[in-house]
NULUM-251953 format. One record per residue (C-alpha): residue number from 1; residue in one letter; chain; x, y, z. Coordinates in steps of 0.02 Angstrom, whole numbers. Each point is the difference from the previous one (the first is absolute). Layout:
<pts>
- NUM:A:A:X:Y:Z $
...
</pts>
This chain:
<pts>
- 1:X:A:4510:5480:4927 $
- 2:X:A:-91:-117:-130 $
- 3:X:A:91:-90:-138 $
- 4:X:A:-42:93:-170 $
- 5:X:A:-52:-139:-118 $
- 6:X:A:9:-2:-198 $
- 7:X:A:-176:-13:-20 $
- 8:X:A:-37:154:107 $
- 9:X:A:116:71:-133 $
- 10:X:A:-59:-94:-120 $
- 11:X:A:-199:65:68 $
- 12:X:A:37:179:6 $
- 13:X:A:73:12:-177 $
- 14:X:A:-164:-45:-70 $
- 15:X:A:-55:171:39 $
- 16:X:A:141:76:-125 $
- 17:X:A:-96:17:-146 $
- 18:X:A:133:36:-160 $
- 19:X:A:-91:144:-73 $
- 20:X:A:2:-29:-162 $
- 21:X:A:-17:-176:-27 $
- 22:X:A:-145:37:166 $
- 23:X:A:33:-182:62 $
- 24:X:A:88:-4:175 $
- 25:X:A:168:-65:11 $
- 26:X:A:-7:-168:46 $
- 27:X:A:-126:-61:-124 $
- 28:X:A:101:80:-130 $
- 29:X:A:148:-93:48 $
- 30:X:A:103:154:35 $
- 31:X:A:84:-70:177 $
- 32:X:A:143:-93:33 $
- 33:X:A:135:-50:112 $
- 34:X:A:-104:71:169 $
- 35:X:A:121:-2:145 $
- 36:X:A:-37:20:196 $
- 37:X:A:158:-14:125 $
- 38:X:A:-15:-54:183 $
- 39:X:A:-16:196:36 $
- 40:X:A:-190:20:-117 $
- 41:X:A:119:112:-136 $
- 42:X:A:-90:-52:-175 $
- 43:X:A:50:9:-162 $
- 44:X:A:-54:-71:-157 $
- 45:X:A:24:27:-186 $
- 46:X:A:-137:105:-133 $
- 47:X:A:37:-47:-178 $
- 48:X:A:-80:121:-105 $
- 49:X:A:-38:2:-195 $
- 50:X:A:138:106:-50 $
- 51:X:A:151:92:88 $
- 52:X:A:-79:181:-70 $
- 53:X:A:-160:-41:111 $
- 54:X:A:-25:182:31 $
- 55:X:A:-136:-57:152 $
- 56:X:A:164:-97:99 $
- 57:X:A:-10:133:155 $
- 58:X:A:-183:-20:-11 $
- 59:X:A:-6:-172:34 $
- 60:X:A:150:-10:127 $
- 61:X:A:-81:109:131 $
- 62:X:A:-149:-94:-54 $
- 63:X:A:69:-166:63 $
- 64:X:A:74:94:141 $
- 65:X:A:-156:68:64 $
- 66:X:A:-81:-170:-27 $
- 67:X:A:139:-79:119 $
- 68:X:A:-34:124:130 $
- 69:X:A:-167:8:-2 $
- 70:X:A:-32:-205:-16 $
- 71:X:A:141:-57:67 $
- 72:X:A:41:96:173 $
- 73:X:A:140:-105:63 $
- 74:X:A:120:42:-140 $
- 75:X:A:127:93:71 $
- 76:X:A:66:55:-157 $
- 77:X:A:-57:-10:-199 $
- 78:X:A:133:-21:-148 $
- 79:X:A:-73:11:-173 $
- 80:X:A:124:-61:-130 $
- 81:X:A:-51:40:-185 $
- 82:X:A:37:-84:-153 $
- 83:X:A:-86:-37:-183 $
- 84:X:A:-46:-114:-104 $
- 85:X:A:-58:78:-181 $
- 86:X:A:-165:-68:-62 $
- 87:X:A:-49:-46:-172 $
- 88:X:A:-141:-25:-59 $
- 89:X:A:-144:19:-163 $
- 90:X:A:74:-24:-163 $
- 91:X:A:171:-29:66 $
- 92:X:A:-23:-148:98 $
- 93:X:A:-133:-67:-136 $
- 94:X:A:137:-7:-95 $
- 95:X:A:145:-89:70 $
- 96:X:A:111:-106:-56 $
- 97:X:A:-54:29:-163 $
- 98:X:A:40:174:6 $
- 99:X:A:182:79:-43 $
- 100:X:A:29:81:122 $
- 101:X:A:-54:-137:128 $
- 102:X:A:101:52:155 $
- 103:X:A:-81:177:-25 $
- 104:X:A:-115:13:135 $
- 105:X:A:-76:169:-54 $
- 106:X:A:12:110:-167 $
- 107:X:A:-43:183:-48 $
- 108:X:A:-3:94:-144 $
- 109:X:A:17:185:27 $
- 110:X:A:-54:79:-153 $
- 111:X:A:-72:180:-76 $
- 112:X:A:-115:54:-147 $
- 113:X:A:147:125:-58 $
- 114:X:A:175:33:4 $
- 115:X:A:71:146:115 $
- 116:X:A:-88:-51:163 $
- 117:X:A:131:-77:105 $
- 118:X:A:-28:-174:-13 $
- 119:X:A:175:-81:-21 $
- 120:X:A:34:125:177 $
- 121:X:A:-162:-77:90 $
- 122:X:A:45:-170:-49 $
- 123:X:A:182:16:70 $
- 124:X:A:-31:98:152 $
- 125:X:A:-156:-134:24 $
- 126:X:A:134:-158:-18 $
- 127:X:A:121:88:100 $
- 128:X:A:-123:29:135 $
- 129:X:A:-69:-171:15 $
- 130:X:A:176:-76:26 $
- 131:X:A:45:138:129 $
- 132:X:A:-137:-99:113 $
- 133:X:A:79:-177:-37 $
- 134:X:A:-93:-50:-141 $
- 135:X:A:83:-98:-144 $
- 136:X:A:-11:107:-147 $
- 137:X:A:21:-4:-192 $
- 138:X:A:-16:153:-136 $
- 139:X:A:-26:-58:-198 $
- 140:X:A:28:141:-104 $
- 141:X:A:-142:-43:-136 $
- 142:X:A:45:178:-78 $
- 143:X:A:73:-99:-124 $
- 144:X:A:43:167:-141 $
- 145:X:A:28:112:148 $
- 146:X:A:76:-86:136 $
- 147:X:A:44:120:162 $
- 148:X:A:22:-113:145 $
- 149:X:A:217:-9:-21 $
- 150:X:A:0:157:-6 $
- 151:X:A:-119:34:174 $
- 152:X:A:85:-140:83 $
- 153:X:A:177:46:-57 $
- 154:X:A:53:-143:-81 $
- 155:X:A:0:67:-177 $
- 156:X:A:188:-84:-33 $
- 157:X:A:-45:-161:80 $
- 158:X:A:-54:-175:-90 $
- 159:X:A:-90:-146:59 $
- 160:X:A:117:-153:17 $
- 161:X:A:-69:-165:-70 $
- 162:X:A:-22:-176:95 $
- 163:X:A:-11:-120:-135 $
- 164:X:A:-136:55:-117 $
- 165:X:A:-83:135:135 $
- 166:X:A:27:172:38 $
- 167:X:A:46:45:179 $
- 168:X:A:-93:159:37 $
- 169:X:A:129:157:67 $
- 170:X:A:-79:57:157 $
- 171:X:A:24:167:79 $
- 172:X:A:-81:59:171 $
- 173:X:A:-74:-168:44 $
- 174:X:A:-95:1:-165 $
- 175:X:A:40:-138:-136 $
- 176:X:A:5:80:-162 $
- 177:X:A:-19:-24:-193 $
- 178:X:A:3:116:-146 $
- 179:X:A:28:-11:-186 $
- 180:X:A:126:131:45 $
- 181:X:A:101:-113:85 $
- 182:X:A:18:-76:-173 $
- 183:X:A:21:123:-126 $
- 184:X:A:124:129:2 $
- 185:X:A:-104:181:70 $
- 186:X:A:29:81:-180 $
- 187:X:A:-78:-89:-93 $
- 188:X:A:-157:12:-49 $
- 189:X:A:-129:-210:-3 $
- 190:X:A:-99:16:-159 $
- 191:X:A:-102:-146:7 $
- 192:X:A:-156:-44:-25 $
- 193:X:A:-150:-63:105 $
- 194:X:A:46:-189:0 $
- 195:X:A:180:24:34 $
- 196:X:A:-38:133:152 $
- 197:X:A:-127:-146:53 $
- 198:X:A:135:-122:-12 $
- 199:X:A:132:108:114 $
- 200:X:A:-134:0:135 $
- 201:X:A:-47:-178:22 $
- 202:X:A:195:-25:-27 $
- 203:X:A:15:112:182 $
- 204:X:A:-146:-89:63 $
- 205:X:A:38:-199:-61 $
- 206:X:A:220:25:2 $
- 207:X:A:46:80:151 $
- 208:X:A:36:-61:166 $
- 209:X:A:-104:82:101 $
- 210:X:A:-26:-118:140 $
- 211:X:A:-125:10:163 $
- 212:X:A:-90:184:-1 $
- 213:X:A:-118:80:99 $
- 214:X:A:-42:126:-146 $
- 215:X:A:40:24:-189 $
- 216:X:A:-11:203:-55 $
- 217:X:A:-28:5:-197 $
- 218:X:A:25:167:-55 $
- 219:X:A:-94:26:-150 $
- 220:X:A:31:113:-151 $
- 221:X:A:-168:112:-21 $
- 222:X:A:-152:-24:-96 $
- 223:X:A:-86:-188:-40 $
- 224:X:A:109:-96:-128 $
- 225:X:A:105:-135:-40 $
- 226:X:A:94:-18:182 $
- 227:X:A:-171:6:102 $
- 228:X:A:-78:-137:-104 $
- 229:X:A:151:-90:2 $
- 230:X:A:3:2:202 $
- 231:X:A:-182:-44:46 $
- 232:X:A:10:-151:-136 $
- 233:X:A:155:-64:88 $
- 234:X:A:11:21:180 $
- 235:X:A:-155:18:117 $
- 236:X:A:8:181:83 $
- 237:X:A:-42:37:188 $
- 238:X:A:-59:159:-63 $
- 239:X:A:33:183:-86 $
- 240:X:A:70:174:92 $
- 241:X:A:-71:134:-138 $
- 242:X:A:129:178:16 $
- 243:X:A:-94:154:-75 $
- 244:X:A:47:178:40 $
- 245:X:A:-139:125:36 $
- 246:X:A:-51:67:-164 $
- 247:X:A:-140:-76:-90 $
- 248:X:A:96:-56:-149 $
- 249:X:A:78:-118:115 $
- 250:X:A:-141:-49:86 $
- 251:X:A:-86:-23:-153 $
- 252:X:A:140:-128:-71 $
- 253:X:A:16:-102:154 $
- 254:X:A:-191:-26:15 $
- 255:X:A:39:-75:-160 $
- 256:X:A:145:-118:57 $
- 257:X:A:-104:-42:147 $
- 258:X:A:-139:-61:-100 $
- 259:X:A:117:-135:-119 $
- 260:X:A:83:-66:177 $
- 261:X:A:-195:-26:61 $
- 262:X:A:-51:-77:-152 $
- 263:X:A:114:-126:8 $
- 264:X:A:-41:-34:189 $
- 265:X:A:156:95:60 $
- 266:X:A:-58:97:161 $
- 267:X:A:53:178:32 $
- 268:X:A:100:6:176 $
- 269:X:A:-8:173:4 $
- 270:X:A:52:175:-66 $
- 271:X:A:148:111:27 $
- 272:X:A:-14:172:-68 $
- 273:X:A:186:84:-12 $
- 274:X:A:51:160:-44 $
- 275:X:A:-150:82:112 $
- 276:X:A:64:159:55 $
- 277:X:A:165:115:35 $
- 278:X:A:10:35:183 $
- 279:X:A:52:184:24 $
- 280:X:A:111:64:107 $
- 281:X:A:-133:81:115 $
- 282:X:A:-91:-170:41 $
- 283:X:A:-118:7:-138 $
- 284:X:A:-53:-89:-151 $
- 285:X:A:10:25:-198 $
- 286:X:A:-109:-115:-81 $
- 287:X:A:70:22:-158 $
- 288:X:A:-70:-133:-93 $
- 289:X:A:-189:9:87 $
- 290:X:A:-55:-81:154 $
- 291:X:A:-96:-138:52 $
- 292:X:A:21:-112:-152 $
- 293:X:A:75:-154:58 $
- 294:X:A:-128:-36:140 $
- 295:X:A:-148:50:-90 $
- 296:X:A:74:-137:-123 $
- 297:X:A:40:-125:102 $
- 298:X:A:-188:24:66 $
- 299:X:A:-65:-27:-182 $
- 300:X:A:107:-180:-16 $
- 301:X:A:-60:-33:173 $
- 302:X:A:160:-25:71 $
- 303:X:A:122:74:115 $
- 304:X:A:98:156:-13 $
- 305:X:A:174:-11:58 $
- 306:X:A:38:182:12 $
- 307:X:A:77:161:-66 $
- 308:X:A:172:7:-52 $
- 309:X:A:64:168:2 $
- 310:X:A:101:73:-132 $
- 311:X:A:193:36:69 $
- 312:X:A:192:-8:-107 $
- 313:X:A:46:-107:128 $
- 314:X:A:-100:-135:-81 $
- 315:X:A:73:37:-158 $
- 316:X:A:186:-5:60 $
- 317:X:A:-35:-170:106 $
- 318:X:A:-41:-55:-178 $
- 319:X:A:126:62:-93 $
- 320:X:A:125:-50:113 $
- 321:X:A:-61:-169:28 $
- 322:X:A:-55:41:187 $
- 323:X:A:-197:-20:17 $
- 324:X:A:-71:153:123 $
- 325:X:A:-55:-169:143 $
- 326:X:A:203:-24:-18 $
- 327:X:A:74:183:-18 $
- 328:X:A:-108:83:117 $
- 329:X:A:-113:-99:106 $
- 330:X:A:-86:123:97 $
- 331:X:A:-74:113:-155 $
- 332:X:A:-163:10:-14 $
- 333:X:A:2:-95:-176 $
- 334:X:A:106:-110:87 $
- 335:X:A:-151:-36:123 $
- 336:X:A:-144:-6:-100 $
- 337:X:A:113:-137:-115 $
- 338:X:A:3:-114:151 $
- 339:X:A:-174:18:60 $
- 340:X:A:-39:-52:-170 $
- 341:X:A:117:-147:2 $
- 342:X:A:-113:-60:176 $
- 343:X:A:-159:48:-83 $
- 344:X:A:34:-93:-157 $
- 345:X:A:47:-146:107 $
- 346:X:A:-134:7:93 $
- 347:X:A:-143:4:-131 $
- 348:X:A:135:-164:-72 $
- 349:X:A:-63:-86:155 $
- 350:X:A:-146:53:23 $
- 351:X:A:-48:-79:-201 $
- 352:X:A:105:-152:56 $
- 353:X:A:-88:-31:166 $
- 354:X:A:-179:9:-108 $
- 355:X:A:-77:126:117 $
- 356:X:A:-85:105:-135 $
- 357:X:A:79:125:-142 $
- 358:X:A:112:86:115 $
- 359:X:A:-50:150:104 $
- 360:X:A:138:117:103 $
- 361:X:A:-12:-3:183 $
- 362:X:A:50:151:83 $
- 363:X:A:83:17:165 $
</pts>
């Protein structure tokens, strides 16, 4: 039987077209490490953009196919997978003379109005991403009502310091900082705007946050002090806008979305939580209305990441410091929270990769 050679390999894997960056694999770089043994078994390395690529199976029987098909002495294909996160626009225009310099990507998720979730997306969203292998961190720029000790169950816990910097706690493979790490829970931070200001750039410019693949700000509601305050600072990948199905909420974040845009901050997507009760017969409540998110997400030309449905469970995880991705992984909420981690991730490297706004590629 003939030798396999590594630029047979090398040949056929130029058919492998990553589909969303729509440049085949080779050209992009994306290969390494190709292996053939006297007995034609290949293998050879695909380092994608980010370790929540949700198109991963795609591509390996992809490469597979491209082996067998191009290649026809290979007795066998192995396709080993690995990442290295992208960054990219603002970001990289940025840095070294950004504070957060080892940062390679950073997202605000915000809302127009209180009541919507947020604080829960942003969690369950951090959590997610570092499930896949990602290096995560989580700012809690909720600076008068800070929730992320309490949803990550760490509401008696306290940074320790390294000379003059904070070391941020971390808690599910998340690094994490929060004025209530600081401040004893009862009482109440009656400050003003340039003090709140000050607290954030404090989290962003005095803590140790080292090499990450993404930085989560979870932003208190509305378009004040803290939002200004971020964009002026640090360069933002992009936003995640939360809204709930009622058009109160819809009509707020349109709002929110438009100071992130005119500032040059591009929306990622939209998650819509609370969407509906799921009854016990299989059916759905749409308490709230229906529809709203995507139809929204439409309007700011972006993608939607998906319904959220409402459940106690997400509560508890909460209030017990136990996010639903963590407490119970196979839920439904649980689910759509991780396929909004990949598709967050995936419009991240899309943007970072310069192939156009950002579209979703469905599979």
């Amino acid at each position: 039987m003939p030798q396999v050679t590594e630029r047979q390999v090398i040949d056929a894997l130029r058919n492998v077209i990553e589909p969303d960056l729509q440049k085949d694999l080779i050209s992009l770089g994306m290969v390494k490490d190709v292996k053939i043994d006297a007995e034609n078994n290949v293998s050879f390395t695909v380092v994608l953009t980010t370790p929540a690529c949700p198109l991963k199976d795609l591509i390996r029987t992809a490469c597979e196919n491209a082996i067998k098909h191009f290649a026809k002495e290979a007795k066998s294909t192995t396709v080993n997978m690995t990442a290295n996160v992208t960054t990219g626009g603002a970001v990289a225009a940025a840095g070294q003379n950004s504070p957060l310099a080892k940062v390679r990507n950073t997202i605000a998720v915000a809302a127009g109005k209180g009541g919507v979730g947020k604080s829960t997306v942003a969690v369950n969203l951090a959590v997610a991403l570092a499930q896949t292998g990602a290096k995560v961190g989580l700012i809690d720029a909720d600076i008068y009502g800070p929730s992320i000790p309490l949803m990550f169950g760490l509401k008696d816990e306290k940074p320790e310091m390294m000379g003059k910097s904070l070391i941020p706690l971390e808690q599910y493979g998340v690094k994490l900082m929060s004025i209530g790490f600081l401040i004893e829970p009862e009482k109440a931070i009656v400050w003003r705007g340039p003090m709140i200001s000050g607290a954030l750039r404090q989290f962003m410019t005095d803590v140790q946050w080292g090499e990450l693949d993404y930085l989560i700000f979870d932003m208190p509601p509305g378009t004040g002090d803290i939002q200004l305050t971020l964009v002026q600072v640090v360069p933002l990948t992009g936003a995640v806008m939360v809204t709930t199905p009622q058009d109160v909420a819809l009509a707020d974040v349109v709002k929110a979305s438009a100071m992130f845009e005119s500032v040059k901050v591009p929306i990622l997507g939209v998650v819509e939580n609370m969407s509906y009760y799921a009854l016990p017969n299989g059916t759905k409540e749409y308490i709230f209305g229906q529809g709203g998110g995507s139809k929204l997400a439409e309007k700011l030309n972006t993608t939607f990441f998906g319904e959220v449905p409402i459940s106690k469970d997400v509560r508890i995880g909460g209030d017990e410091g136990k996010p639903i991705v963590i407490g119970k992984p196979e839920s439904e909420q649980a689910k759509v929270f991780k396929s909004a981690a990949e598709k967050l991730a995936q419009q991240i490297a899309i943007r970072n990769a310069g192939v156009g706004k950002g579209v979703e590629i469905e599979i």
